[in-house]
N, C-alpha and C positions, 0 to 999 in steps of 0.2 A: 560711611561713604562707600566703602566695600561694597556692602550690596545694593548701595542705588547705581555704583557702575554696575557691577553684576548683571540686575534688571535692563538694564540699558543697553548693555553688551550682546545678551541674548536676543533681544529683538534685533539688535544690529544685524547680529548671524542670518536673524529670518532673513532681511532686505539683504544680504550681501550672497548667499548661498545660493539665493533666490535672481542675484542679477550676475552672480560669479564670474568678475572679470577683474581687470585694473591690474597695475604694475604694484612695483612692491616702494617705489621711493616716494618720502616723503615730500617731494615739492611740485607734484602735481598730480596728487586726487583730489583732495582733500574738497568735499562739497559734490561730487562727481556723480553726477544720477545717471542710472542705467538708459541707453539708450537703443532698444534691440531694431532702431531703424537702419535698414539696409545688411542686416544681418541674416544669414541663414544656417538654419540647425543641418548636421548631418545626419541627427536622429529621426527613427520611426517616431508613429503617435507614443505608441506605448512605450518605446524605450525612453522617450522626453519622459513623460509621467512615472515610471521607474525610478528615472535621473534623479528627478524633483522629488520624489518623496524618500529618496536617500539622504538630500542636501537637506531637508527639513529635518530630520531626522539626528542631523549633527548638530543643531544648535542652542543643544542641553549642555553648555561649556562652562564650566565653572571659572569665570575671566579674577574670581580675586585669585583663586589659588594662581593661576596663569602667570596674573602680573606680579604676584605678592615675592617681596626682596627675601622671605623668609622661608620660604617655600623648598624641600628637594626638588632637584628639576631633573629630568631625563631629556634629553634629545629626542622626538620621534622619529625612528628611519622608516623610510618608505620600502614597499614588498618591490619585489622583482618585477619589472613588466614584461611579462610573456604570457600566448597566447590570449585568453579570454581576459586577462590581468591589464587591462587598456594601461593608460594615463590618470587616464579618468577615474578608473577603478581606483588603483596604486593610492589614488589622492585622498577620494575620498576614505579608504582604508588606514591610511597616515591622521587624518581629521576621526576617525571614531576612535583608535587610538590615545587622540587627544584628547577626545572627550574623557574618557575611560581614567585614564590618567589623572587628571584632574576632579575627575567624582570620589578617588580616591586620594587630594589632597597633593597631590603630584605635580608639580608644573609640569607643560611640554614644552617648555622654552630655555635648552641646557647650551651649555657649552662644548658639546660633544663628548664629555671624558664618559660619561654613562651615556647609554644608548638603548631604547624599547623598537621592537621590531619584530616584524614578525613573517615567518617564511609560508608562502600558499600552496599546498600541496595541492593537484586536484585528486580525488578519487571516485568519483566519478560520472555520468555524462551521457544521459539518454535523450534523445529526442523520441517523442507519443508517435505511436503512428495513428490517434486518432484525431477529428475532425471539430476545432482549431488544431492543429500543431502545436504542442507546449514543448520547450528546450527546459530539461534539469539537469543543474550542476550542481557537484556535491565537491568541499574542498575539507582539507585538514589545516586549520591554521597554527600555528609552531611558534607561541612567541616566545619572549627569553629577552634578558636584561642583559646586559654588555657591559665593561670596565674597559673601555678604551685606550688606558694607558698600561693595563696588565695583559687583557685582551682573555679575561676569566670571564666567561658566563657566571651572572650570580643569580640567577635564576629561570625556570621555567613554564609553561604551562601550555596548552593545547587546548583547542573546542573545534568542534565540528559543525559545519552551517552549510546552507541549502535553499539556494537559488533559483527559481520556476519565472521564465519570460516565454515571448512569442520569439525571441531571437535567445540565442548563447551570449550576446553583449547584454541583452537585457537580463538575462536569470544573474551574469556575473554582478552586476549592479544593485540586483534584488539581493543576492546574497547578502551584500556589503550590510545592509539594515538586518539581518538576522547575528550579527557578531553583537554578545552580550559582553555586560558585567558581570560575569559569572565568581562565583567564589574560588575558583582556581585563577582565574585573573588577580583577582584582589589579593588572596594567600602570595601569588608569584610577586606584586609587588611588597606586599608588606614584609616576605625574605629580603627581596634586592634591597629596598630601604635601610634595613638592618646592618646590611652587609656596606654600603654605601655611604653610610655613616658613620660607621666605624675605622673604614678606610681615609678619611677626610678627616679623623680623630687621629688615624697613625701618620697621616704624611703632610702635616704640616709644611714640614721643611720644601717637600715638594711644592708646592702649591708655592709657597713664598718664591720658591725662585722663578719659578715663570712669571709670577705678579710683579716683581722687581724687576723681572727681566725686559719685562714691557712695557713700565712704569720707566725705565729709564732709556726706552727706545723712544720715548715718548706716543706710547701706544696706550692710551689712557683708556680708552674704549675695551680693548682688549683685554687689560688688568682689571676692568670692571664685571665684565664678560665671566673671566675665570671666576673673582670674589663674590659674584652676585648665583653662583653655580653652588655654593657650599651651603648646606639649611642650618637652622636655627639649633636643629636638634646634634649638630656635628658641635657640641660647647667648647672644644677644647680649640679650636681651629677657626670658630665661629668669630673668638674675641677677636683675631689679627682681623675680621671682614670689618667689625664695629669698628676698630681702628681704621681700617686705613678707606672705605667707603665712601665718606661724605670727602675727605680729600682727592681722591680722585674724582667725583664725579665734578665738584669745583672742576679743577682742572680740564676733565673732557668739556663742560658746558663753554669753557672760554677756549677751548681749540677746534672748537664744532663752531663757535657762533655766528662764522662767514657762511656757513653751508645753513645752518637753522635759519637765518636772514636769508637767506637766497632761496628757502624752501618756503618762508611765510610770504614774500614779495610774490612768488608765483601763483601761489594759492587765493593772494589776496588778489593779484591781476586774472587771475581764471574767476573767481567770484564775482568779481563787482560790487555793487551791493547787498548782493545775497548773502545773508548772518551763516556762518559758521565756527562752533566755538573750538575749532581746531587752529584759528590765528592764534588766539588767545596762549593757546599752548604753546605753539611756537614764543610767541612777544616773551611768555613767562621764562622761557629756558634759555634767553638769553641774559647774560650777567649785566647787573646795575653799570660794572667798573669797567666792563667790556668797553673796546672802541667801537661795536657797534651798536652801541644801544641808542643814542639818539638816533641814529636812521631807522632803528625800528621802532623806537616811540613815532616819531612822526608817523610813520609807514601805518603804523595801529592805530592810531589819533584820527586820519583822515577815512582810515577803512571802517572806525567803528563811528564817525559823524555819517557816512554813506547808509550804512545798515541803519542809524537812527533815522535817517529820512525816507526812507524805504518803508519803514513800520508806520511812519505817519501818513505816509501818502496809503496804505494799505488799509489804516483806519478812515482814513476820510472815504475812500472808495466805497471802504466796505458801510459807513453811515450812509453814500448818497445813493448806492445800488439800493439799500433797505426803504429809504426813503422814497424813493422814486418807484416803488412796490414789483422790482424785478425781480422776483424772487431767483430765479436760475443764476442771475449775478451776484446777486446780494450771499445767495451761498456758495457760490465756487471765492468771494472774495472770503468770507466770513471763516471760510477751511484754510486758506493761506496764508492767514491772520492768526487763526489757532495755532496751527504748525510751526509758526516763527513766534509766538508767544509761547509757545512749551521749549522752544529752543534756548529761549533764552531763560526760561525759567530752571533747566536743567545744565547752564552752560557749565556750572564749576566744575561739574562730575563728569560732563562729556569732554572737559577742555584734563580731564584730570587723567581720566583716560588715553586720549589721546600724549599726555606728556609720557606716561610711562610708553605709550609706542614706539615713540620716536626715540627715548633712548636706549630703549630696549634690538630697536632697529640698528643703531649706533654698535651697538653690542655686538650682532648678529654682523654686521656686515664686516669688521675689526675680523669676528673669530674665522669666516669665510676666507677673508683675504690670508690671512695668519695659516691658517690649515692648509690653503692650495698654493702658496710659498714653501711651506716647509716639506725637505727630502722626509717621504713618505717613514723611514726609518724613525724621524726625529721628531715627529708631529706630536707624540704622547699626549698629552691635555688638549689640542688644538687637532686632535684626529677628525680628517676626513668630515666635518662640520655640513659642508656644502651638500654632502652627500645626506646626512643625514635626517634634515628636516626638509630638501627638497620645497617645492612647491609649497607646502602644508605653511608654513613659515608667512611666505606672501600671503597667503590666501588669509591666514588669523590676522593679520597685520593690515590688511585694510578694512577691519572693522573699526576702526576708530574713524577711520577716511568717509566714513557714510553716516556721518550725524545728520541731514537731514534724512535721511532713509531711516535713521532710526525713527524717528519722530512720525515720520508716516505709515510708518510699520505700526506703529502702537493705534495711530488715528484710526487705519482701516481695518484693522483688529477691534478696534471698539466699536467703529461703524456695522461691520457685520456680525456683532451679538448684539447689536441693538434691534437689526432688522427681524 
């Protein structure tokens, strides 16, 4: 199943990078297709087409490592914004990170106590005096692994890259796609790992007491947060996560399940009858024993007889369009028919997908709260969080929210190697 989310997730990227918008909470994307009506770019031609083939360029993300409970995970922090260093840039620089990360078995999705980041030097900055105008930028990137609760660099590395636009915003953006997987990236992580591992091998005791500590606040999200933060390869430290894991997540699922019911009711009210197998997720993550499980069976019951008549009236259309020999109907129905029968033919792993977001979200928004509560002194494992995966965070997190986007990502993908 791994890699059929995998497969699925990546296309997701294409449609999501490609329509790049949407909030970060769960109870009202879900199903949510791009709509660029009444919107306007601030970019040039060129710097649009830049943009875009930056955002393409990020959606080689390895989603098992991402979501895998087994995983070392790093926080990504985002670079500094200044000068040529937009928003925009920062973001996308946080997302190739992530990629990078995760091609090397990494999550990007930590609890803050380890942190990847990387500082943007520029060095340097001409503009052509000939005829177009071409803007280059040359910067020095700095990254380095972080130990947030000792606040030791456990490792380093550098690469140099070189950005050519018709603006200084566009070369900074072209740059952004010339930052590799270089062997000094990979060498820098496979030290921190070492190092990261071993530390989470000595300080158990640590680790226990913030998990109890928030386990008995009844911050169950937050205990998950910390214990889902420790890899497989940390054995000594790793046993107390197989302990105490599935009991807490128990726990969160039945102290979440007003807000999960409140997230699927919105999504199901924003859809209609339009199938999406992110209800499904939601109906799953809430508990059998819960008091609110019969309002979401019903809630699921009625939402998924709607989508059953939806597909039948889509098959009848799509028989009387062919019948009646229109063809321009008969195939605009006959693609809307495919699309929701690939949907449902892929629901367990898109709806599987989607469950790890959402408690993975659960997680993220616990360690947020936790980190910008606590006197910055006393933060140690719950360090400054907010700060460090930044946007990057929302922007991975609504790919699960575009299951039908994934689906027609793949359709007109197949459509234009056919043509």
């Amino acid at each position: 199943m791994k890699k059929i989310i995998y497969t699925l997730a990546v296309l997701a990227v294409a449609t999501l990078v490609t329509a790049c918008g949407g909030n970060s909470g769960g109870s009202n994307k879900g199903g949510t297709k791009f709509n660029p009506e009444g919107r306007k770019s601030s970019l040039t031609e060129s710097e649009r087409a830049a943009a875009l083939a930056a955002k393409r360029a990020e959606q080689d993300v390895d989603f098992g490592t991402l979501f895998s409970e087994r995983s070392l995970r790093l926080a990504i922090a985002q670079p500094a914004i200044e000068g040529d260093i937009t928003s925009d840039v920062a973001d996308r620089v946080s997302m190739r990170l992530l990629q990078i990360t995760s091609q090397n078995g990494i999550s990007g999705i930590g609890d803050g106590t380890f942190v990847c980041g990387v500082k943007i030097v520029e060095t340097g900055r001409v503009a052509t005096s000939t005829a177009p105008q071409k803007m280059t930028l040359k910067y020095e990137l700095q990254f380095s692994v972080v130990n947030n609760v000792t606040g030791d660099v456990y490792a380093t590395a550098s690469q140099e890259v070189v950005g050519v636009g018709n603006t200084f915003r566009e070369a900074a953006l072209n740059a952004v796609g010339e930052i590799k997987n270089t062997a000094a990236l990979q060498s820098m992580l496979a030290t921190a790992s070492e190092r990261i591992i071993g530390w989470y091998n000595d300080n158990l005791h640590v680790i226990k007491n913030y998990v109890e500590g928030a386990e008995s606040a009844g911050d169950y999200a937050l205990a998950l947060a910390i214990l889902n933060s420790i890899p497989e390869q940390a054995t000594e430290t790793y046993k107390y996560v197989a302990e105490k894991q599935t009991p807490l997540t128990e726990k969160m699922l039945h102290q979440k399940a007003t807000t999960t019911l409140a997230s699927m009711e919105a999504l199901i009210a924003k859809l209609g009858d339009e199938f999406n197998p992110a209800v499904g997720a939601y109906f799953e993550l809430i508990p059998i024993d819960s008091p609110y499980y019969e309002n979401a069976k019903t809630a699921f019951a009625e939402y998924s007889s709607k989508c059953a008549d939806r597909r039948e009236a889509l098959e009848a259309e799509a028989a009387r369009e062919a019948e009646a020999a229109r063809a321009a109907e008969a195939a605009k129905a006959a693609a809307e028919l495919e699309e929701l029968k690939m949907l449902y033919a892929h629901e367990e792993q898109l709806a599987a997908l989607e469950s790890e977001k959402i408690k993975a979200q659960y997680e993220y928004d616990a360690s947020v709260a936790a980190s910008s509560a606590a006197p910055k002194q006393e933060r140690g494992l719950l360090q400054t969080i907010s700060y460090a995966i930044g946007g990057t965070f929302e922007r991975l997190f609504t790919v699960a929210d575009t299951a039908g986007g994934i689906i027609k990502e793949g359709l007109d993908k197949r459509r234009e190697e056919q043509k």
